[in-house]
C-alpha positions as CSV (number, residue, x, y, z in Angstrom):
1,X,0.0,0.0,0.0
2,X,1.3,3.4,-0.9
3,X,1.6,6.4,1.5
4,X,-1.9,8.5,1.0
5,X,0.3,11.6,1.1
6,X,1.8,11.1,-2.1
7,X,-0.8,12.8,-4.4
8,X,2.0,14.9,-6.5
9,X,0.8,13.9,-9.8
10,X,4.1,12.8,-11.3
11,X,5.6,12.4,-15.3
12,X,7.0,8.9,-15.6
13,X,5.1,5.4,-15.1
14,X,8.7,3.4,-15.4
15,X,8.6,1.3,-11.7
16,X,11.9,1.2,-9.7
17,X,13.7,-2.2,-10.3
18,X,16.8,-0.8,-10.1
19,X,18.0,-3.2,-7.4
20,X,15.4,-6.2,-8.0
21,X,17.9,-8.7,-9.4
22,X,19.8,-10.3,-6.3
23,X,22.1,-11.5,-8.8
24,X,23.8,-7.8,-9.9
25,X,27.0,-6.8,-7.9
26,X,26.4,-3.9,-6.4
27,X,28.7,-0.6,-7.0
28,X,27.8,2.8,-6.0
29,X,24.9,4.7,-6.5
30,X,24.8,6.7,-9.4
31,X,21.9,9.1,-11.0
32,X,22.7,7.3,-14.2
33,X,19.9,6.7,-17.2
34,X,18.8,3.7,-15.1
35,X,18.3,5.6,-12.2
36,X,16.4,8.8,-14.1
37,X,14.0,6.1,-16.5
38,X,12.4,5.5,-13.4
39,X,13.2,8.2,-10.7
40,X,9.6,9.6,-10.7
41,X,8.4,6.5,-9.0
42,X,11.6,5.9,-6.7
43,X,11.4,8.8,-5.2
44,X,7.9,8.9,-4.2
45,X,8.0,5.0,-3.1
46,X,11.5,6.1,-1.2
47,X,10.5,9.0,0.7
48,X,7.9,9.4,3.4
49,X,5.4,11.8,3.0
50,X,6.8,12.9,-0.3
51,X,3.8,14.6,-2.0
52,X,3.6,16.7,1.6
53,X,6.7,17.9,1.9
54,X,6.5,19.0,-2.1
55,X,3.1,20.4,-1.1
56,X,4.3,22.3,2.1
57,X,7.6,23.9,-0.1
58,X,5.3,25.2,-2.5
59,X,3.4,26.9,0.2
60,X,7.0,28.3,1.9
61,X,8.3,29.2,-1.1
62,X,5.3,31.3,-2.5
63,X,5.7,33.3,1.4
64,X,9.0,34.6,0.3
65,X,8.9,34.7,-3.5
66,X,9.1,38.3,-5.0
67,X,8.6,39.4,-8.3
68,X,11.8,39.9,-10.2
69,X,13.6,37.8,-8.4
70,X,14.9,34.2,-9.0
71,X,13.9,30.9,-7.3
72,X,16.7,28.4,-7.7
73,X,16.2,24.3,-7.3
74,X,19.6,22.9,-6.0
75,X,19.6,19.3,-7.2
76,X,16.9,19.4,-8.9
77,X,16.4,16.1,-10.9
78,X,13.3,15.5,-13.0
79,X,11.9,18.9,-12.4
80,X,8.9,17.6,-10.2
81,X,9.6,20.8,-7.5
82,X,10.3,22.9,-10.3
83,X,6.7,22.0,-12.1
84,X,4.9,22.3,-8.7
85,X,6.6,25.7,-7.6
86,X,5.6,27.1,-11.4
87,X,1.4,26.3,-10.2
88,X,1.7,28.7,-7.1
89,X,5.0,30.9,-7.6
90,X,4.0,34.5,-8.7
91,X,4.4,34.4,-12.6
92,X,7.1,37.1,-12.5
93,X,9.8,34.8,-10.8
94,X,12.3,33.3,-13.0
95,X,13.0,29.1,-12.2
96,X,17.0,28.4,-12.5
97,X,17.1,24.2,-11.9
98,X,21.1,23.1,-11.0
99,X,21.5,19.1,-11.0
100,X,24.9,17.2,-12.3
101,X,23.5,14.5,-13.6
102,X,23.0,15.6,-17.7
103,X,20.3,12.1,-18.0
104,X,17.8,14.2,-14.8
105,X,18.0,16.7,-16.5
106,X,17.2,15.3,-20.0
107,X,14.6,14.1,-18.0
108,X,13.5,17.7,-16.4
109,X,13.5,19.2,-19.6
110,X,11.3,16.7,-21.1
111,X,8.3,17.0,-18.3
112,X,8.9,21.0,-18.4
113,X,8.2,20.7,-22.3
114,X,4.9,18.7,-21.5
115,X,4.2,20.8,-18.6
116,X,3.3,23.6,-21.8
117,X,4.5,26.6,-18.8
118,X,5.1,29.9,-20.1
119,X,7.8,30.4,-17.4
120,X,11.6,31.0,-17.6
121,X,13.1,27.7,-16.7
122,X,16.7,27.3,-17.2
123,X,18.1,23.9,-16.4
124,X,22.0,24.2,-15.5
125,X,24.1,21.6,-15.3
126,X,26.6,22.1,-12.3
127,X,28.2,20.1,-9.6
128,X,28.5,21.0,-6.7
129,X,31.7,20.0,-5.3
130,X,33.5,22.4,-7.8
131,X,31.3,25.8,-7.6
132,X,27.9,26.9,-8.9
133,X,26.1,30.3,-8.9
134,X,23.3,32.0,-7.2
135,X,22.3,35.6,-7.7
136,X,19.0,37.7,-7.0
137,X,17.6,35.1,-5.4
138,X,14.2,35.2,-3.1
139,X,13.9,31.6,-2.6
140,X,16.3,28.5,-2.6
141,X,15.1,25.1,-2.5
142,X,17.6,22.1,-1.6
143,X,15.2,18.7,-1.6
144,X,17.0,15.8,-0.5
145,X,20.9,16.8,-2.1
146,X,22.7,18.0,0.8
147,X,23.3,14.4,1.7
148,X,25.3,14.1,-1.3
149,X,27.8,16.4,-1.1
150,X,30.9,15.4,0.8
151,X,31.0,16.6,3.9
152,X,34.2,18.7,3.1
153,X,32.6,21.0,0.5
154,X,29.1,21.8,2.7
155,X,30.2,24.7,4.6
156,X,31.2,26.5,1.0
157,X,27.6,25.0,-0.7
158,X,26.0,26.9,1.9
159,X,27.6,30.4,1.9
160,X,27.1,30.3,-2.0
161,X,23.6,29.5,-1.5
162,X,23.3,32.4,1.4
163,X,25.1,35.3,-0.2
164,X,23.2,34.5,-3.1
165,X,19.9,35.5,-1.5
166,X,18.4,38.6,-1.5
167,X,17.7,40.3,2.2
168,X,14.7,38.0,3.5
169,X,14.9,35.4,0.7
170,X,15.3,32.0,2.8
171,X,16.6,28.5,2.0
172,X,14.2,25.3,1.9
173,X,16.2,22.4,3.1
174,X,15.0,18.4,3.5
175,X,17.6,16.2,4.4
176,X,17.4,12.7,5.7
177,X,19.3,12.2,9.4
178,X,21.0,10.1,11.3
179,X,20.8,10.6,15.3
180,X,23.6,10.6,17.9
181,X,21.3,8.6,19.9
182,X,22.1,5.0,18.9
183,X,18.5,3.3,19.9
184,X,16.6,6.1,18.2
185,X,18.9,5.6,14.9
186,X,17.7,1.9,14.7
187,X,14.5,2.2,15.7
188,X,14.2,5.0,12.9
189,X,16.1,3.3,10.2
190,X,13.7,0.1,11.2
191,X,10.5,2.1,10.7
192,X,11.5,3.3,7.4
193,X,12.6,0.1,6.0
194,X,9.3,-0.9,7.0
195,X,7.7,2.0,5.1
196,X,9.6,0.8,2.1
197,X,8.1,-2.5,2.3
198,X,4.6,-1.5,2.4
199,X,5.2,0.2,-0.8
200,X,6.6,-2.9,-2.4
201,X,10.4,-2.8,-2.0
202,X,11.8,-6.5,-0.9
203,X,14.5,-6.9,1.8
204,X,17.0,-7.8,-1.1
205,X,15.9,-4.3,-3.0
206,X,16.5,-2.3,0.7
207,X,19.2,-3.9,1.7
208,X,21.5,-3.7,-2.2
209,X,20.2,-0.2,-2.4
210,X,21.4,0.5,1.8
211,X,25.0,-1.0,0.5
212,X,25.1,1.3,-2.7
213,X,23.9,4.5,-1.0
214,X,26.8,3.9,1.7
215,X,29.9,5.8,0.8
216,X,27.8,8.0,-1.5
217,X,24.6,9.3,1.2
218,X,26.1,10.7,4.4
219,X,23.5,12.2,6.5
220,X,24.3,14.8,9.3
221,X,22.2,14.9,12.2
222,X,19.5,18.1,12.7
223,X,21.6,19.8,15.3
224,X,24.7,19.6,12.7
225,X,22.5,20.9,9.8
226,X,20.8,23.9,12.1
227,X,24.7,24.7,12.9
228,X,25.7,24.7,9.5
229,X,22.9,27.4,8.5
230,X,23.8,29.5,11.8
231,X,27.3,29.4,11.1
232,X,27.1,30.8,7.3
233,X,24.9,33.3,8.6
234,X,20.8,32.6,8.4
235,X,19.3,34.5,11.3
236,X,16.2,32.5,11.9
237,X,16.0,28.6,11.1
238,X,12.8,26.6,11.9
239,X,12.1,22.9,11.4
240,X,8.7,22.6,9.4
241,X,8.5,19.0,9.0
242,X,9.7,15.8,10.4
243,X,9.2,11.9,9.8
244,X,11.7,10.1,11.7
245,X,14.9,10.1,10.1
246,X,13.4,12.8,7.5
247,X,13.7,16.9,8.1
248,X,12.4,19.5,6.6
249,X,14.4,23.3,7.5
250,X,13.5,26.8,6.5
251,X,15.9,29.2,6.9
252,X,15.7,32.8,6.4
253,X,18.5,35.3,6.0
């Protein structure tokens, strides 16, 4: 049974497989062609609540949006945020999408086609390990990619993001966690294994994806994230959603 929050109306029909065959060696995860055929649906199996948390950044990002201004989507994969931010966000907001992986974004540029918007959507392709650019910026959203950059280079991804914005413009931020209490880790990462199941992933499929997210996903627990935002300089953070290991941060500077 699926989550009944997932109500995002999304562009592909391929089902996950990716890690179905318990006979595949498994390497490192990458956002390859495999991975973006059928990412629609692997995300919104994968994450709890996913259709809320794209409902409730809609709702943040139209607070802050001005007119004029540009709302960036860090990491932002098949355009799903993007093509629900262009239904609320006022018409005179320009959409810059960043991802690195050239087959998302074949992907994004495909459903934004479809979508027939009249908006300015410009899909870069940057990684962010080795610089991007933000600039007049009201609102920057940052679903689920923080986790992938190596620790190392956060500190700089964040001060690019925050002296990009505008006075007021804030930072939407969902990470997955990992706790410092050991029980409440396990009992976390239990219950969302569990949520996988009931929306049809297999103990081999969670466990060969768990072993190829490893060295690539490194989650930072909420108090290291809220630091993070204080240090570069947000004056006001708040957390506006949480599912056990799953967070959702605004942060305004």
């Amino acid at each position: 049974m699926t989550d009944p929050s997932n109500r995002l109306v999304l562009h592909t029909n391929s089902r996950d497989q990716v890690f179905a065959d318990e006979r595949d060696s498994v390497a490192d995860f990458s956002f390859n062609s495999t991975v973006a055929n059928v990412f629609d649906d692997m995300v919104s199996r994968s994450v709890p609540f996913y259709g809320e948390m794209q409902r409730m950044v809609c709702e943040l990002a139209k607070d802050f949006a001005q007119p004029q201004s540009n709302l960036y989507d860090i990491g932002c994969s098949t355009a799903t945020t993007l093509l629900a931010l262009d239904q609320v966000v006022d018409n005179h907001v320009d959409f810059v999408g960043i991802d690195n992986a050239p087959e998302m974004l074949k992907k994004a540029a495909e459903k934004i086609e479809a979508s027939g918007t009249n908006r300015s959507i410009d899909l870069v392709t940057g990684d962010l390990h080795c610089g991007f650019s933000i600039e007049n910026a009201s609102v920057v959203t940052m679903l689920l990619t923080l986790q992938f950059v190596r620790p190392l280079f956060r500190e700089r991804v964040m001060k690019t993001i925050f002296e990009g914005l505008n006075d007021h413009g804030c930072l939407l931020l969902i990470e997955k966690l990992t706790s410092e209490d050991t029980t409440f880790n396990r009992l976390f990462i239990e219950h969302y294994y569990d949520f996988k199941r009931r929306n049809g992933y297999s103990s081999i499929e969670i466990s060969k994806k768990r072993e190829a997210l490893e060295n690539v996903l490194i989650p930072y627990r909420l108090e290291e994230n809220i630091q993070l935002l204080k240090e570069v300089g947000f004056k006001s953070t708040e957390v506006f959603f949480r599912w056990y290991n799953f967070c959702g941060i605004v942060a305004v500077k």
